[in-house]
ZAMARGU-4260 file (C-alpha; in steps of 0.2 Angstrom, whole numbers, plus 5000, padded with zeros to 4 digits):
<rodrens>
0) 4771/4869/5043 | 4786/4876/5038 | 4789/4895/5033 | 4802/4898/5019 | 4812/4913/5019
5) 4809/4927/5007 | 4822/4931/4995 | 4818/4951/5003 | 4822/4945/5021 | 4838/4935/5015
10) 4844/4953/5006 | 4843/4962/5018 | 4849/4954/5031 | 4864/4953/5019 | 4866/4971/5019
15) 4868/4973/5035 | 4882/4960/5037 | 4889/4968/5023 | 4889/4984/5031 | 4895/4979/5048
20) 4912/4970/5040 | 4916/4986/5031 | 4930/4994/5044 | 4940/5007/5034 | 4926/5012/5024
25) 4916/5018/5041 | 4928/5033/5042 | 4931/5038/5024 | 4920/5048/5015 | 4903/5042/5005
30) 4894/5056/5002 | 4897/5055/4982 | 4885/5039/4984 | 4870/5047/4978 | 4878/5056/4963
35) 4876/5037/4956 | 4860/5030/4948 | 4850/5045/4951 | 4830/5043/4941 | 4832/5055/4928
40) 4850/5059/4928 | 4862/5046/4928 | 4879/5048/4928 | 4885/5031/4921 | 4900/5025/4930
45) 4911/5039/4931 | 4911/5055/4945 | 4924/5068/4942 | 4925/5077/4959 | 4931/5092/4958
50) 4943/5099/4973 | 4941/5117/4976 | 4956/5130/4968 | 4968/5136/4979 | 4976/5152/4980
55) 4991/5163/4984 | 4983/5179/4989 | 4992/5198/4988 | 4999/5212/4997 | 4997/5230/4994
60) 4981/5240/4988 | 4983/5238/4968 | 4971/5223/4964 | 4979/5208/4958 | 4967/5194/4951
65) 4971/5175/4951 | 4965/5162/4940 | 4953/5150/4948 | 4960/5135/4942 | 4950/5118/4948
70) 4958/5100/4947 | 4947/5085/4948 | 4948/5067/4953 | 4938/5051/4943 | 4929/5042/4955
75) 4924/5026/4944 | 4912/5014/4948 | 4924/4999/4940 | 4923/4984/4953 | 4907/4974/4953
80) 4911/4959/4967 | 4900/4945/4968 | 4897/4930/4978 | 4888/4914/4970 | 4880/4901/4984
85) 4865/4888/4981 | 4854/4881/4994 | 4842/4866/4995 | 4821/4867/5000 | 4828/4861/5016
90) 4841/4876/5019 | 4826/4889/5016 | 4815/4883/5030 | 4825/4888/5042 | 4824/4903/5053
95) 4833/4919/5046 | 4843/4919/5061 | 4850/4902/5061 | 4851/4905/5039 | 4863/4919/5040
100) 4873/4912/5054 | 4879/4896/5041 | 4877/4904/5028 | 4875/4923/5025 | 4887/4930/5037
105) 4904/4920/5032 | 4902/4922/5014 | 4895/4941/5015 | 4910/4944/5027 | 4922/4938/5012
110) 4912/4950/5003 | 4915/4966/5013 | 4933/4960/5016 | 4935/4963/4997 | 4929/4980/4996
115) 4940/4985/5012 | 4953/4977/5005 | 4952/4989/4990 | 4948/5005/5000 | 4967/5002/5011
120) 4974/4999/4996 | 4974/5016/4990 | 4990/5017/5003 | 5000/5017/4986 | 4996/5034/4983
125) 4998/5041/4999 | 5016/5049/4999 | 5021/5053/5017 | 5029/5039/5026 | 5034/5038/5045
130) 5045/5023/5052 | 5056/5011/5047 | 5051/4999/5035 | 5054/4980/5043 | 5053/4987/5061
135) 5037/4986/5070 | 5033/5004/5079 | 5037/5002/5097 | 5036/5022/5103 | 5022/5032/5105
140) 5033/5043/5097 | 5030/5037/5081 | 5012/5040/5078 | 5016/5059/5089 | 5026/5061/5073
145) 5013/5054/5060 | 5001/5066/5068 | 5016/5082/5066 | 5017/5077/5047 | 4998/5076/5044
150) 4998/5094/5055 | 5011/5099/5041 | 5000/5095/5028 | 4985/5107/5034 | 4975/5093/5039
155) 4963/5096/5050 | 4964/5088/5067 | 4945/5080/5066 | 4941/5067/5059 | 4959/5058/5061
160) 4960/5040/5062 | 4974/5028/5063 | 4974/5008/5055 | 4984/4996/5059 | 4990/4980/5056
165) 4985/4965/5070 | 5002/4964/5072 | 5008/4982/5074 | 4993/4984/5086 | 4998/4970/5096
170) 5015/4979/5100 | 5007/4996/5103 | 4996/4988/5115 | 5009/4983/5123 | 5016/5000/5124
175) 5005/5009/5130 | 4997/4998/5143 | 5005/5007/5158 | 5000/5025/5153 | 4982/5022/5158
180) 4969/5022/5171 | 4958/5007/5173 | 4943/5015/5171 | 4947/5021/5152 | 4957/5015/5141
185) 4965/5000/5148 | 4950/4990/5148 | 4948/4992/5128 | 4967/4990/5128 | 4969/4973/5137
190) 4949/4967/5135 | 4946/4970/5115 | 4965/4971/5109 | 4965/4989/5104 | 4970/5005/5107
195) 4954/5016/5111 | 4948/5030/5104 | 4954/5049/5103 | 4972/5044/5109 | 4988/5054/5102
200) 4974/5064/5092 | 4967/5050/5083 | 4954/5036/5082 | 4962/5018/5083 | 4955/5004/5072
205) 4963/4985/5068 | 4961/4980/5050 | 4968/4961/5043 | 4968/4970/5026 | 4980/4982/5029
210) 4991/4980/5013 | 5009/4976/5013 | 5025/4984/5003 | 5039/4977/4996 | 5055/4991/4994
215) 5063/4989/4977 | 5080/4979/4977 | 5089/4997/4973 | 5108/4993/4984 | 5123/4993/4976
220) 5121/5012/4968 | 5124/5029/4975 | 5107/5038/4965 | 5107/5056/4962 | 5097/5066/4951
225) 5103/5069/4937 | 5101/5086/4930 | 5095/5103/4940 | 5079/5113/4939 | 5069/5097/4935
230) 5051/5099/4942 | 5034/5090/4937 | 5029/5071/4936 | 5044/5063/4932 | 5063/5068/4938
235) 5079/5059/4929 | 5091/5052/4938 | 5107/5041/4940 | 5119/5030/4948 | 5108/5015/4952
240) 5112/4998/4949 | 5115/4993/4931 | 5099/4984/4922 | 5089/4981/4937 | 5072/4982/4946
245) 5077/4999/4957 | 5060/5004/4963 | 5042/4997/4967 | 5028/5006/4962 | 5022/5012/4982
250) 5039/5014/4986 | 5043/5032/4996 | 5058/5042/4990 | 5062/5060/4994 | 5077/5072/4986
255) 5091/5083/4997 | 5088/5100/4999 | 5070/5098/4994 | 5058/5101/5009 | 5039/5097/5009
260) 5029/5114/5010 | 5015/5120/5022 | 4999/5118/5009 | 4991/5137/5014 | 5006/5146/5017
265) 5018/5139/5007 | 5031/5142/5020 | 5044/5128/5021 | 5043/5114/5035 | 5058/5106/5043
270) 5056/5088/5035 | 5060/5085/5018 | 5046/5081/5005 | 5042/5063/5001 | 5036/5056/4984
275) 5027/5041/4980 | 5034/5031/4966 | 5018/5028/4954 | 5025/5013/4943 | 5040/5001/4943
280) 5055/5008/4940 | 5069/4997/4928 | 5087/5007/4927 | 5095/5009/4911 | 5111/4997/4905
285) 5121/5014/4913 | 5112/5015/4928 | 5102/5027/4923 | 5079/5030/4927 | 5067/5042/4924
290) 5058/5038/4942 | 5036/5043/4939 | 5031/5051/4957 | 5017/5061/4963 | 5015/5070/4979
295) 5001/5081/4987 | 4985/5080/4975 | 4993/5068/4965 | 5004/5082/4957 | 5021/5080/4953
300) 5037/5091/4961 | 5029/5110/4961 | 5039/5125/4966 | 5029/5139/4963 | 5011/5144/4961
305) 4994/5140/4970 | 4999/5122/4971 | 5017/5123/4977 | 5021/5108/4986 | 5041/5108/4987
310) 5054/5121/4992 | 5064/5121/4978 | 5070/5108/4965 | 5081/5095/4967 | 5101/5101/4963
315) 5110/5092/4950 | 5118/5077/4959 | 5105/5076/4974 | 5105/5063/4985 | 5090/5050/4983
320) 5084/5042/4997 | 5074/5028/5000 | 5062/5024/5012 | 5067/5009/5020 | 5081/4996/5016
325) 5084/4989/4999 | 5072/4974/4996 | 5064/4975/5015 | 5047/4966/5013 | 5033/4963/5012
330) 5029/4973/5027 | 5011/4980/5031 | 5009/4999/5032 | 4997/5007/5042 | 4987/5021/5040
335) 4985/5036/5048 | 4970/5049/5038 | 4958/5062/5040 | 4940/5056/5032 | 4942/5068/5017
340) 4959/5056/5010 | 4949/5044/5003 | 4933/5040/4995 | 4920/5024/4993 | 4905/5024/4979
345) 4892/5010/4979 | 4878/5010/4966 | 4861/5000/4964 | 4863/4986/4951 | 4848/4981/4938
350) 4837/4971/4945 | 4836/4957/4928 | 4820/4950/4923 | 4816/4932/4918 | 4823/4925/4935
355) 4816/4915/4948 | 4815/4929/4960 | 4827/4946/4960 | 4829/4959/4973 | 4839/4974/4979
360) 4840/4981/4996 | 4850/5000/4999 | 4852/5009/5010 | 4854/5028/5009 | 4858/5029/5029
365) 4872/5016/5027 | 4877/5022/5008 | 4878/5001/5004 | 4868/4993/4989 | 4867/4974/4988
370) 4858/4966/4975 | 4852/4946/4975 | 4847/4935/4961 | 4839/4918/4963 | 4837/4903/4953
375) 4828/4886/4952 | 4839/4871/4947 | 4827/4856/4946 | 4839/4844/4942 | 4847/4845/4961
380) 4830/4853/4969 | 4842/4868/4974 | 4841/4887/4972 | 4855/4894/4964 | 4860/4912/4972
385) 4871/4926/4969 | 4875/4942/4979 | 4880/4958/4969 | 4889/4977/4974 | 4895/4988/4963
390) 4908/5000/4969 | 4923/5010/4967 | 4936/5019/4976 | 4944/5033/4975 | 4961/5046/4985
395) 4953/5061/4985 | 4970/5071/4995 | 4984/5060/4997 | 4993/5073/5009 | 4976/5069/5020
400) 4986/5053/5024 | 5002/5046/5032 | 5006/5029/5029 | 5014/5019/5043 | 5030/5008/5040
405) 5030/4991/5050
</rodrens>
C-alpha cells in the first residue's frame, strides 16, 4: 500500500533546499528577522534600523556637548517570490527523497537564486571600487588593495568576505595555485574550484548571481565640476558630451583633490573618495549634468561634522573621473564586505483558509520562512501547489563593502 506525502513533510524539506542555495545571504546579517510578524506587535512591512550616532569628540577641560543625531535605514519587506508546480496522485506516492530530487530541489533552487540574486544586487550602492572595469583581476594585489580600502573605511577585519564571479574566480585560481602547500589550500583550490577560506584576510565564496555593470557611454568630453564649494547629494557639473546618456546608475566617479576620509578620525587617506552614481545621468543640450551620488551611509559629499566623509569639496573645474572606460560592459563586479554591509528580512506569510491543505514551515535557527498551499484539480486528478517567501533586503553601511571590477 502506498504512503502519500504530507503537505508538512514536502514544506519542510523545501526549507531546507531553500536554505542551502542561499550563498550570499549566509554571510550577511539577519538578525532584524524577528522584528517581523511578532504575536502582538507587528510591525507591518517596514523596519527602520537605526545606525548609532557618530561623534567628533573634544580637547580641553571646558565641556563641549554634541548632539546625538541618529540616521536610519528602511528595511522593507516588498518582494514576495513564489513558485507554482502541480503534481498527479502518482507523483505523491513517492518517497520524499526521490520527490524532492525531481521535483523540489530544481525549482526551490530557482527560488533561492532569486532572493540571492537580489541580496548581490545591492552592489549599486556600494561606492568604493577596485580594478579595472573589462579586465579580469590577475594579481593578488588586487584584492591586498580591496582589503586596504575596506581597512580605510574602519571596517573591522572579522567577518570579511569576498564573492566572485565563476569567471573571475577561475583566474584567481589560477593565480594563486603555486603559493600553497598541498595539505591546505590547494586541494579546495584545484578539487572544488575555489579559493579557501581566511586568505588575503578574507572568506572566498563563488556566486552565478554576481551582478554585472555597464559604464555609461561618457567619451568625447572633458567633465569638470562646475562650480566650487558644492557639497551634498548632488554636484553640477560640465563638459560632457552634448544630449547624451553620460552616466549609469551604479557607475563609480570620484573628484580631484577630494580624498575619502578615515570614518573615526576623520584624518584624510591617500586615495581619493569615490561616489556611486544613484540614477541615470542625461547631459544638457550644453553639456551640462547635475550627477545624484551618495557615498558612506548613503550620504552625499560631507566635509565637516560627525559624518565627514570627504577632505574637502571638489574646486571649480575639478576633474571627473570615471571608473572604468566609456561604455565597457557588462562586466560582473565582485564583492568584497564585512557581514554588517548588508542586510536580508524573511517573514511568515498567512496561512489562507478554504484550501485543500496549507502549511508553513520556519525556521528561527536558519532565519527562512516558506509557506505551501495546495489544491485539488478534479478535472486532471492533480494537485495544484505553490511555494511562497516573503523578504526584503536592505545596505545597512555601504562603506562596509568594496566592489570588485572584472
Amino acid at each position: 500500500m502506498n504512503t502519500y506525502l504530507t503537505i508538512g513533510m514536502v514544506t519542510n524539506e523545501a526549507l531546507m533546499v531553500l536554505v542551502n542555495n542561499l550563498a550570499a545571504v549566509k554571510r550577511i546579517n539577519r538578525q532584524y528577522d524577528d522584528r517581523f510578524g511578532v504575536e502582538g506587535a507587528k510591525i507591518g512591512t517596514v523596519l527602520n534600523i537605526r545606525r548609532p550616532p557618530r561623534y567628533l569628540t573634544a580637547v580641553g577641560q571646558a565641556l563641549q556637548i554634541e548632539d546625538a543625531t541618529e540616521t536610519s535605514v528602511p528595511l522593507v519587506l516588498n518582494t514576495q517570490r513564489h513558485l507554482g508546480l502541480a503534481f498527479s496522485s502518482v507523483d505523491l506516492a513517492l518517497s520524499i527523497d526521490d520527490f524532492s530530487k525531481r521535483f523540489i530541489r530544481p525549482g526551490l533552487a530557482t527560488l533561492a537564486n532569486f532572493i540571492d540574486f537580489d541580496v548581490l544586487g545591492q552592489y549599486l550602492n556600494v561606492f568604493n571600487e577596485i580594478g579595472t572595469p573589462g579586465t579580469v583581476p590577475n594579481l593578488t594585489l588586487t584584492y591586498l588593495q580591496v582589503g586596504q580600502r575596506l581597512s580605510d573605511m574602519s571596517v573591522p577585519f572579522e567577518d570579511r568576505c569576498v564573492v566572485l564571479s565563476t569567471g573571475m574566480n577561475a583566474v584567481l585560481v589560477d593565480t594563486v595555485k603555486g603559493l600553497f602547500n598541498p595539505q591546505r589550500t590547494i586541494s579546495d583550490a584545484t578539487e572544488k574550484g575555489m579559493v579557501a577560506e581566511d586568505f588575503l584576510g578574507f572568506d572566498w565564496y563563488v556566486d552565478q548571481n554576481t551582478r554585472v555593470q555597464t559604464v555609461g557611454a561618457y567619451a568625447g568630453g572633458t567633465p569638470v565640476v562646475n562650480g566650487a564649494g558644492q557639497t551634498g547629494s548632488s554636484i553640477i557639473t560640465s563638459g560632457w558630451p552634448n544630449s547624451a546618456a553620460i552616466l549609469n546608475q551604479g557607475d563609480v566617479i570620484s573628484f580631484a583633490g577630494v580624498n575619502s576620509v578615515n570614518a573615526q578620525n576623520r584624518q584624510a587617506n591617500s586615495a581619493l573618495a569615490q561616489w556611486v552614481v544613484t540614477a541615470n545621468v542625461v547631459s544638457s543640450g550644453g553639456g551640462a549634468a547635475t550627477i545624484p551620488i551618495a557615498g558612506p551611509s548613503g550620504n552625499g559629499l560631507i566635509t565637516a561634522g560627525p559624518f565627514m566623509n570627504a577632505s574637502a569639496s571638489p574646486a571649480n573645474n575639478a576633474a571627473i573621473t570615471v571608473q572604468g572606460a566609456s561604455g565597457t560592459g557588462p562586466t560582473p563586479r565582485g564583492l568584497a564586505f564585512h557581514e554588517d554591509a548588508f542586510t536580508l528580512g524573511m517573514a511568515d506569510l498567512v496561512v489562507p483558509g478554504g484550501v485543500d491543505i496549507g502549511e508553513r514551515a520556519s525556521s528561527k535557527e536558519m532565519k527562512a520562512s516558506f509557506r505551501l498551499v495546495r489544491a485539488y484539480d478534479i478535472n486532471q486528478d492533480r494537485f495544484p501547489f505553490r511555494g511562497d517567501v516573503l523578504y526584503g533586503v536592505a545596505t545597512l553601511y555601504p562603506e562596509l563593502a568594496c566592489r570588485i571590477a572584472s
